[in-house]
MILUMLUM-650325 format. One record per residue (C-alpha): residue number from 1; z, x, y. Coordinates in nm, 4 decimals, always signed. Last residue first. Example, Ala and Ser with C-alpha at 12.3 -4.5 7.8 and 13.67 -1.06 7.14 Angstrom:
2
<2,<+0.7140,+1.3670,-0.1060>>
<1,<+0.7800,+1.2300,-0.4500>>
REM end
This chain:
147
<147,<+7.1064,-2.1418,+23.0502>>
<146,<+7.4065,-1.9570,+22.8621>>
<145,<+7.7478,-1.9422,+22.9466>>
<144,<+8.0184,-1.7718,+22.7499>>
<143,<+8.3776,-1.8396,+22.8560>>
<142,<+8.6691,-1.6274,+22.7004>>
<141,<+9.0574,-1.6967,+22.6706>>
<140,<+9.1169,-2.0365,+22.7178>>
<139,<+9.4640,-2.1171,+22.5990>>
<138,<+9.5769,-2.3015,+22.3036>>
<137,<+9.7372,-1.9716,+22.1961>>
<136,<+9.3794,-1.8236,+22.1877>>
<135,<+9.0984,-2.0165,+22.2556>>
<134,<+8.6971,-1.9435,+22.3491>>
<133,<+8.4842,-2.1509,+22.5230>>
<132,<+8.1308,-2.1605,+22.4861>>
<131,<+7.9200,-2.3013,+22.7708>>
<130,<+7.5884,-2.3548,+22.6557>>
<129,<+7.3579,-2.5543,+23.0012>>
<128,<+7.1460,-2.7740,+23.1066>>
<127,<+6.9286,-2.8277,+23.4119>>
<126,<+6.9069,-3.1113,+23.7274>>
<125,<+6.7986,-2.9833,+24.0677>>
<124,<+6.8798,-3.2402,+24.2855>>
<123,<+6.8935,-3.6644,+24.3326>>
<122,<+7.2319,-3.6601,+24.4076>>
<121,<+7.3569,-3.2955,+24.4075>>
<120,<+7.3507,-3.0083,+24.1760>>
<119,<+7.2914,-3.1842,+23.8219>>
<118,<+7.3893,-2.9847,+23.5247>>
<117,<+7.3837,-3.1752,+23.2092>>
<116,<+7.6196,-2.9951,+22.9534>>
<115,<+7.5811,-2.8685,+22.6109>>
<114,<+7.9940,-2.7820,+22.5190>>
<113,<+8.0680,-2.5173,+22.2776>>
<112,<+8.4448,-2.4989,+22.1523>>
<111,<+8.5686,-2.2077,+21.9499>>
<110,<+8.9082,-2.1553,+21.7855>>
<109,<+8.8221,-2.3147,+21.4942>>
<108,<+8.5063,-2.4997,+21.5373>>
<107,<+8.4732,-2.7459,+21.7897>>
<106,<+8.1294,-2.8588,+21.9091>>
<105,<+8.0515,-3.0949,+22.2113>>
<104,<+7.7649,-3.2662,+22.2953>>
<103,<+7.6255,-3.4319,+22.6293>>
<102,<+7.8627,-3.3331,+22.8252>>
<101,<+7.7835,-3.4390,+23.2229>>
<100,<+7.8425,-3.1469,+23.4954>>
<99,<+7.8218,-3.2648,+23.8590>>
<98,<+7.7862,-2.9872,+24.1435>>
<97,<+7.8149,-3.1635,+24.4461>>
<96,<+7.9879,-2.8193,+24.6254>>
<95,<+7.6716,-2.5910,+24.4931>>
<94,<+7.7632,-2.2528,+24.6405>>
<93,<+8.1708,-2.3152,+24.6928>>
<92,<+8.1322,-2.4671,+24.3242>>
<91,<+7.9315,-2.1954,+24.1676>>
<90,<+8.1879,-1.9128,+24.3593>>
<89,<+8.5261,-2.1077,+24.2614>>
<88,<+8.3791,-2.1840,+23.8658>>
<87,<+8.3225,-1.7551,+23.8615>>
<86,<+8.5956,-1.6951,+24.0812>>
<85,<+8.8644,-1.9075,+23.8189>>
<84,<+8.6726,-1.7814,+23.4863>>
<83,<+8.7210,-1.4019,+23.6187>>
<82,<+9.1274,-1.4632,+23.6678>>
<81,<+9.1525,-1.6158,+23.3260>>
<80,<+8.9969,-1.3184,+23.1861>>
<79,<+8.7049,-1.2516,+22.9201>>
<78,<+8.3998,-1.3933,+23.1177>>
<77,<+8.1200,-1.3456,+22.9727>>
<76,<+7.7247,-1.3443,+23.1573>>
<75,<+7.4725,-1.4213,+22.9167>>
<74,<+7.2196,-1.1613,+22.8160>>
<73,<+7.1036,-1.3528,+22.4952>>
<72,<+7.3091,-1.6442,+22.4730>>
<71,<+7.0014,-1.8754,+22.5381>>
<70,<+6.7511,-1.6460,+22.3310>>
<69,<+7.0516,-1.7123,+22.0250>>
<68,<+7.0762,-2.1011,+22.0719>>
<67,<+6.6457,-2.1917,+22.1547>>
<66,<+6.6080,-1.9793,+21.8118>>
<65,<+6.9122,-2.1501,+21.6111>>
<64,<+6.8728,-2.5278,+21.7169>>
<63,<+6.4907,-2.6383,+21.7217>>
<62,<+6.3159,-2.3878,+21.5660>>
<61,<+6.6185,-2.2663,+21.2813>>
<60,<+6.6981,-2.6446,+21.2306>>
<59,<+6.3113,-2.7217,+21.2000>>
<58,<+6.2701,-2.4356,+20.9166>>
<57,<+6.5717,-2.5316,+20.7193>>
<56,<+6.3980,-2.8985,+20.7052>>
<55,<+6.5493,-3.1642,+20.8929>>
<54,<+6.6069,-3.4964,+20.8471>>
<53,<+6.9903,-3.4500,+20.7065>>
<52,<+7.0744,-3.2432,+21.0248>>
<51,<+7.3367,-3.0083,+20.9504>>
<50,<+7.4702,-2.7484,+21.1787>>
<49,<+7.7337,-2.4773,+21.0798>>
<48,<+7.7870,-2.2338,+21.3962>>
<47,<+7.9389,-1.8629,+21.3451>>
<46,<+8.0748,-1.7168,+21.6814>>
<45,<+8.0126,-1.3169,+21.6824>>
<44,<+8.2096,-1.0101,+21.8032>>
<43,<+7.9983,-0.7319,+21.8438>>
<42,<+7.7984,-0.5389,+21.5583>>
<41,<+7.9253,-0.1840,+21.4575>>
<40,<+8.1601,-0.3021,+21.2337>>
<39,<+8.3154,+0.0033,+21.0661>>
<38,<+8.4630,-0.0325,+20.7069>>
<37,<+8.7680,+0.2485,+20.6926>>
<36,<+8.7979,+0.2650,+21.0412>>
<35,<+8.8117,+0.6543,+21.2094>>
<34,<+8.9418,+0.7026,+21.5614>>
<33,<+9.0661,+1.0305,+21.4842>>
<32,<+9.3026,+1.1784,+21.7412>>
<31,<+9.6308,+1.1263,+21.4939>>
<30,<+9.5035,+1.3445,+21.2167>>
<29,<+9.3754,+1.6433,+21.4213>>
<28,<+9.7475,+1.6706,+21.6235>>
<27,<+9.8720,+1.6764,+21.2105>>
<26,<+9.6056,+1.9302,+21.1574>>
<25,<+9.7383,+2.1044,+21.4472>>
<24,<+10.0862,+2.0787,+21.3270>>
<23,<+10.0397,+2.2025,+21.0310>>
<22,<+9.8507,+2.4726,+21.0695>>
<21,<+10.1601,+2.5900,+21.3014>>
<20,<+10.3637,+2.5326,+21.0334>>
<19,<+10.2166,+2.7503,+20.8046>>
<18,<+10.1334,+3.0192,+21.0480>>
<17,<+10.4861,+3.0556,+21.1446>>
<16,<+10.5774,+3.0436,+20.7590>>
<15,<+10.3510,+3.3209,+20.6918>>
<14,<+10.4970,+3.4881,+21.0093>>
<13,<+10.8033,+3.4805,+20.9034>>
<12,<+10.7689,+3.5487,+20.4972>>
<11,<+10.5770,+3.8912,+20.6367>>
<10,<+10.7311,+4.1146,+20.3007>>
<9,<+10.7301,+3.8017,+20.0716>>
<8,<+10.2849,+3.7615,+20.1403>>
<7,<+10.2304,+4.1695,+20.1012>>
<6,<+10.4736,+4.1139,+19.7435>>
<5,<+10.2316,+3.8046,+19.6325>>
<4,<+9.9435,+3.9562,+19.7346>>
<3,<+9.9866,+4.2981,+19.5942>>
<2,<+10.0885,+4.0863,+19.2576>>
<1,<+9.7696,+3.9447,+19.2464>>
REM end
């Protein structure tokens, strides 16, 4: 032990040199982690509450939660204001008599989901739609649209 101790004294330098530069590649290490403490792995997700005092648990999931998620499945989203603009510029250029009517509306939080009647022209196709509209500093900041 005392070999040691005198062989590590005699090369203080480069003991110190290799200390340091330890160091500062574990410190390098360190900072190039991308570690959380409690990964979420799942993406971002929009919580609905609906209540429908005639319905069972089962007929809210059939009717409301299993037509909601296959809708949203695959959707196109829009996450900038710039996307929103061509995406509402291209559908209206394409279908100029476009006419959207809400039939419900949802606000929860930040989040706003409208159920619209899409009719393209007089006497046209007619379909709905799930847009979901997302705020942030009473701006929109993400559109979801499912069909």
């Amino acid at each position: 032990m005392q070999s040691l101790i005198r062989t590590l004294l005699r090369f203080r330098n480069v003991i110190l040199i290799l200390f340091l530069a330890s160091l500062a590649i574990g410190a390098f290490a360190f900072f190039q982690l991308d570690i959380e403490a409690y990964p979420d792995p799942s993406p971002p997700m929009v919580e609905f509450i609906t209540q429908n005092p005639s319905w069972s648990a089962e007929e809210m999931e059939q009717q409301v939660t299993i037509p909601l998620e296959t809708g949203l499945n695959g959707t196109p989203t829009e996450t900038s204001r710039e996307a929103i603009k061509a995406r509402y510029a291209k559908a209206f250029a394409q279908f100029p008599e476009n006419k959207a009517v809400l039939k419900n509306r949802i606000a929860v939080g930040n989040t706003v989901v409208d159920h619209e009647l899409v009719i393209r022209a007089p006497g046209g196709e007619e379909f709905e739609i799930i847009a979901i509209y997302t705020f942030k500093d009473g701006l929109i900041a993400r559109v979801d649209f499912a069909k």
